[in-house]
N, C-alpha and C positions, 0 to 999 in steps of 0.2 A: 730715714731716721738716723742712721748711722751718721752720715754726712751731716744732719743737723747737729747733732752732738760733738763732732768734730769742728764745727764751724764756731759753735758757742766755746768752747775749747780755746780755740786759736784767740776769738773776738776777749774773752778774758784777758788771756796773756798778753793781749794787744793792748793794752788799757792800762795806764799808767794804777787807778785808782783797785785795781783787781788782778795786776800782773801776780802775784804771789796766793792766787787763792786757790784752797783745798782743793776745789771744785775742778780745777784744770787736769790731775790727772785721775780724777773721777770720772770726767768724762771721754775720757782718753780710753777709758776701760772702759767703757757703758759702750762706746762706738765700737770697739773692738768686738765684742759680744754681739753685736746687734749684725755688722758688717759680717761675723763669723754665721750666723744664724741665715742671714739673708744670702753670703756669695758662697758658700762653702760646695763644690770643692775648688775652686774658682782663687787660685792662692794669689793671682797676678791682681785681681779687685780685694786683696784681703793687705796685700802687704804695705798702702800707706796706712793702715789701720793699725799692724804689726808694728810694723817701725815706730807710730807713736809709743804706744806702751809698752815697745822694748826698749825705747828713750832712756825710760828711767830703770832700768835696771843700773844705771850707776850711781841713783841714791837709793842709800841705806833708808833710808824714812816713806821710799815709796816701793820701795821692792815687794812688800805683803803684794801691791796690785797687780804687780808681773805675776808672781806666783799665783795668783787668785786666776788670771786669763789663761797660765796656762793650765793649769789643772780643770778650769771649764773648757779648754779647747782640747782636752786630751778625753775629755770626757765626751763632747759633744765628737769628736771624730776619729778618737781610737789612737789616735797620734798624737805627738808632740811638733811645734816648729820647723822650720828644716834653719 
């Protein structure tokens, strides 16, 4: 699941007519979540899911979603990131 979500991800951005749509790091986070749930504690299968959604911690307009995954992932395993 994770992977699909990721792959729809990508296949947007890929797309001339949907390269800029919401949805992309929407599901950058939905995969993150899903990848967190599924590989945990398993960080080596978690970190292309990480590296997406820590992409955008250099926009200001998407950073709520960084903040939202880590605070589910600090919750879901008592940690934060490394």
């Amino acid at each position: 699941m994770a992977n699909r979500l990721q792959r729809e991800a990508i296949g947007l951005a890929y797309s001339k007519a949907t390269e800029f749509s919401p949805k992309i790091p929407l599901y950058h986070l939905l995969a993150a979540k899903v990848a967190l749930l599924a590989h945990w504690p398993d960080n080596n299968a978690l970190d292309v899911f990480e590296k997406d959604i820590y992409y955008y911690r250099g926009f200001e307009s998407n950073l709520d979603l960084v903040e939202e995954y880590e605070r589910f992932r600090e919750a879901y395993t008592g940690s934060k990131s490394s």
